[in-house]
N, C-alpha and C positions, 0 to 999 in steps of 0.2 A: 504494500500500500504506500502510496507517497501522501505526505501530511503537506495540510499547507503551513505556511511559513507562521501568517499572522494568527494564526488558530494556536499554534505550538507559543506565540511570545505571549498569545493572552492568559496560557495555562500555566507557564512561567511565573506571569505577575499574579496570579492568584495561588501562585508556591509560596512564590514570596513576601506576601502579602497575610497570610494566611483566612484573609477575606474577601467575598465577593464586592465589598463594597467599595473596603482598600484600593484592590485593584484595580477596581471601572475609575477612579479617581486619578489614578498612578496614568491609566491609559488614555484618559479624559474621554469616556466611552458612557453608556448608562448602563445601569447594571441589570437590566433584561436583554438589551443588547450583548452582554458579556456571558449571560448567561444561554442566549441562543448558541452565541463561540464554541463553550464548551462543552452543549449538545452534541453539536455538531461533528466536533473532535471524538467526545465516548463514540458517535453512533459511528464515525469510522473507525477505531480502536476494537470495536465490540465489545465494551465494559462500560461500569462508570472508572473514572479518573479519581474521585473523590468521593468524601461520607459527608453529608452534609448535615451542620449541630449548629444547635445556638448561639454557642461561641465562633465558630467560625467553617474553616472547611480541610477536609484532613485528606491524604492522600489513599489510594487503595493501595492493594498493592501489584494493581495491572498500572495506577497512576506513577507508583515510587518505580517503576520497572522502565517506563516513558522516560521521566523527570533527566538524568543524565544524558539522554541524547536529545529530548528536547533544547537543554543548557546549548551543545555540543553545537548543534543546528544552527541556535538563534547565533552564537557567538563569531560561528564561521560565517553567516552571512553578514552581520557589522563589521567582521575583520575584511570581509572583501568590501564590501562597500565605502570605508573607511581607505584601503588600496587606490581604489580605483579612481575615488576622490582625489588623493593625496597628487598622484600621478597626474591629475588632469587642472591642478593646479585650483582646486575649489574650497577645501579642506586641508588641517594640516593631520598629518598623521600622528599616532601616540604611540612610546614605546613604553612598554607596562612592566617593569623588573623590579625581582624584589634582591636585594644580598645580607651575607650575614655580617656582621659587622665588620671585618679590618677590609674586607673585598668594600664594601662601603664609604671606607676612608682615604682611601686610594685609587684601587684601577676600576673602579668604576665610574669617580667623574673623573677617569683620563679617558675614558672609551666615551663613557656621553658628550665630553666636550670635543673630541676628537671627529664624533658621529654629527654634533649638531651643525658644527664648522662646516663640514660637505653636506648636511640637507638642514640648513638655514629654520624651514618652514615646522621641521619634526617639535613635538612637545614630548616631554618625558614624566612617569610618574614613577616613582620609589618608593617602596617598602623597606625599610630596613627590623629584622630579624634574625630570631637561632632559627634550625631548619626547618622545626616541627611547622611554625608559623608560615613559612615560604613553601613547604610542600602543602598544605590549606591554600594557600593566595593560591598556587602553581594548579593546582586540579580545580577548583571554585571557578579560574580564568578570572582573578582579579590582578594575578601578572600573568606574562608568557612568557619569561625568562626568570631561570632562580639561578644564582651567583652561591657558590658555594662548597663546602669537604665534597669529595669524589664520595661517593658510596655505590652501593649494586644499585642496576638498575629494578623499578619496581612495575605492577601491571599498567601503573600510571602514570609513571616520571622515566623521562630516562636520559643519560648524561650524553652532551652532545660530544661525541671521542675526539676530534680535530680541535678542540679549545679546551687546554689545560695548562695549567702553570703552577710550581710551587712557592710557598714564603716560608720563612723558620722561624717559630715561636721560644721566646723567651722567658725567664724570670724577670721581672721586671720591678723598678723602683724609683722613687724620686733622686732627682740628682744629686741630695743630701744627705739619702737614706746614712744611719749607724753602718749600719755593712760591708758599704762602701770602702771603709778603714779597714776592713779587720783582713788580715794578709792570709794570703792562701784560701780562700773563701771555697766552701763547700756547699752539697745539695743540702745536706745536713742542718747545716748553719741556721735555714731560712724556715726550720718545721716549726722554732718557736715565736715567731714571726708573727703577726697581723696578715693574714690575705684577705683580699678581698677577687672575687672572680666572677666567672657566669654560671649557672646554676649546674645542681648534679642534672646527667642529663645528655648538656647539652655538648656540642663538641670540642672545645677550650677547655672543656672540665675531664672529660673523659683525655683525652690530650693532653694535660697534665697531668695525672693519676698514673697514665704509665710511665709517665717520665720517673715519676717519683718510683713505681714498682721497680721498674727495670733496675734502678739504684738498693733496692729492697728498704724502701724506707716505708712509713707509713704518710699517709695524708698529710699537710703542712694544717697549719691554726686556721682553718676558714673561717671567718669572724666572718663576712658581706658577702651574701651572695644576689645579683641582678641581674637580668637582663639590660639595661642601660648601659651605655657604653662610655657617656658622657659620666654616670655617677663614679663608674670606674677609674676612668681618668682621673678623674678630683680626687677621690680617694688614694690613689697610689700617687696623684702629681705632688698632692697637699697636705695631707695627712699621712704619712708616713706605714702605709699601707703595703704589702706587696701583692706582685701579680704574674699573670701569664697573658704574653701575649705575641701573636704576630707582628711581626717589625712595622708590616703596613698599617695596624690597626694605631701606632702611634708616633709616626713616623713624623707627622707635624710636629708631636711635642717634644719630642725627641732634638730636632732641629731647635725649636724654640728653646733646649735646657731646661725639661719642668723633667719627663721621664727619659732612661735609657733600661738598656739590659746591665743584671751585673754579672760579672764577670767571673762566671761557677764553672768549673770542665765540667764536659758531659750532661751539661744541663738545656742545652738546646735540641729542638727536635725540628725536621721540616712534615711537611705533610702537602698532600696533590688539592688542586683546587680544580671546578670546572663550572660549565654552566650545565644547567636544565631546561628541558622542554615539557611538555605530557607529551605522551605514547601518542594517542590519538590526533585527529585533526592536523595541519598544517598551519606552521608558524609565520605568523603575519609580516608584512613586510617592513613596516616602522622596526620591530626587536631582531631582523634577519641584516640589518642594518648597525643596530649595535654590537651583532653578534658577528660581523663583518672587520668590525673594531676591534672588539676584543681577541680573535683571531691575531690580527695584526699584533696587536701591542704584546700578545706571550707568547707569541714563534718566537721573538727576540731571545 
């Protein structure tokens, strides 16, 4: 069966909406109009799509079995539309990426500013997140490129193999820190320490952890744990805190004299970086353009 287009975006807004009425509003339709729609839709489906209650409208689950490629449908034809636009000089195109933080702080606005320079007209939206958050953005389509650790690929993410690059993560401290002084400085040294980092989890944390096994030590003092990147900064620029991080992830402050690495053997690790796409669908041309950039900039 082929669905129609506008039939699938009006089942959408009433996904999302989780109301008939929401939605006719969201569409600026009236809502027996919206409700012929999605007659019309069940009676080609051959079910109903929905249970319909007083609070609102809930999906079946011939509707929750549609809903993903509904998404999938409505998405690819804004993404071409939004193409073909761009191309014909009516519209500007949107590149939608999300990264996890030190990709973030670096090669990412060297690819965006590198990408906007050659297409002037592009607009850019950013997600900055750990991965859990960007694989959500990355399957939902609220980005089409995720920045970020190399992992397997999944039934719904998968790494694009021709753009990869590494950075090497550090111990990290203020330019002041006590430590600093103390000769010979070890892994050891810093487990009674103040850390501060990103949470258990996520991949900074797990990433540090074996550094610390591999030495057979146990956990350092985690005093702070965040998602923030900026609280981290502060806390290890300012407060005499320590940390783990990718070079990139501080590489302004570092230049600035707030943080550097210290200076521990065998306390550095690198690790693979890459982008993502989803499995399905075809990636729009605004993020096959940044992804044209980033190419560029880690063959080096």
């Amino acid at each position: 069966m082929t669905f129609d287009l506008q039939h699938l975006i009006a089942f959408n807004a009433i996904v999302a909406s989780g109301s008939l009425g929401r939605a006719a509003d969201a569409l600026n339709v009236t809502q027996p109009a919206l409700s012929r729609t999605i007659r019309r839709l069940e009676e080609q489906a051959g079910a109903p799509l929905f249970e319909r209650h007083s609070k609102g409208m809930q999906l079946t689950d011939v509707g929750r079995a549609l809903h993903p490629h509904a998404v999938l449908l409505q998405r690819e034809s804004e993404h071409a539309n939004e193409d073909i636009k761009a191309m014909l000089g009516l519209a500007k195109g949107t590149i939608r990426v999300g990264a996890v933080g030190s990709i973030a702080c670096l090669v990412l606005p060297l690819a965006i500013g590198a990408t906007c320079e050659k297409w002037p007209n592009l607009q850019v939206q950013i997600i900055e997140g750990v991965w859990d958050r960007l694989a959500n953005a990355l399957v939902s389509h609220e980005i089409d490129l995720a920045l970020g650790v190399d992992i397997e690929d999944t039934d719904e993410i998968v790494a694009v193999k021709d753009c990869r690059w590494e950075d090497t993560s550090y111990v990290v401290a203020g330019r002041r820190h006590p430590l600093r002084k103390k000769p010979k400085l070890k892994l050891a040294d810093t487990l009674s320490e103040r850390w501060a980092i990103l949470p258990k989890g996520t991949g900074p944390f797990e990433h540090m952890k074996q550094v610390f096994a591999r030495q057979n030590l146990a956990l350092p003092n985690v005093v702070v744990e965040t998602r923030s990147v900026t609280a981290l900064k502060s806390l290890i620029g300012r407060s005499g805190f320590l940390g783990w991080m990718p070079e990139p992830m501080y590489d302004a402050e570092r230049k600035a004299g707030l943080i550097d690495a210290l200076e521990i053997p065998g306390s550095s690790d690198r690790r693979t970086l890459t982008a993502f796409r989803r499995r399905a669908g075809m990636l729009p041309g605004p993020a096959i353009k940044l992804l044209e950039a980033l190419r560029s900039m880690t063959a080096k």
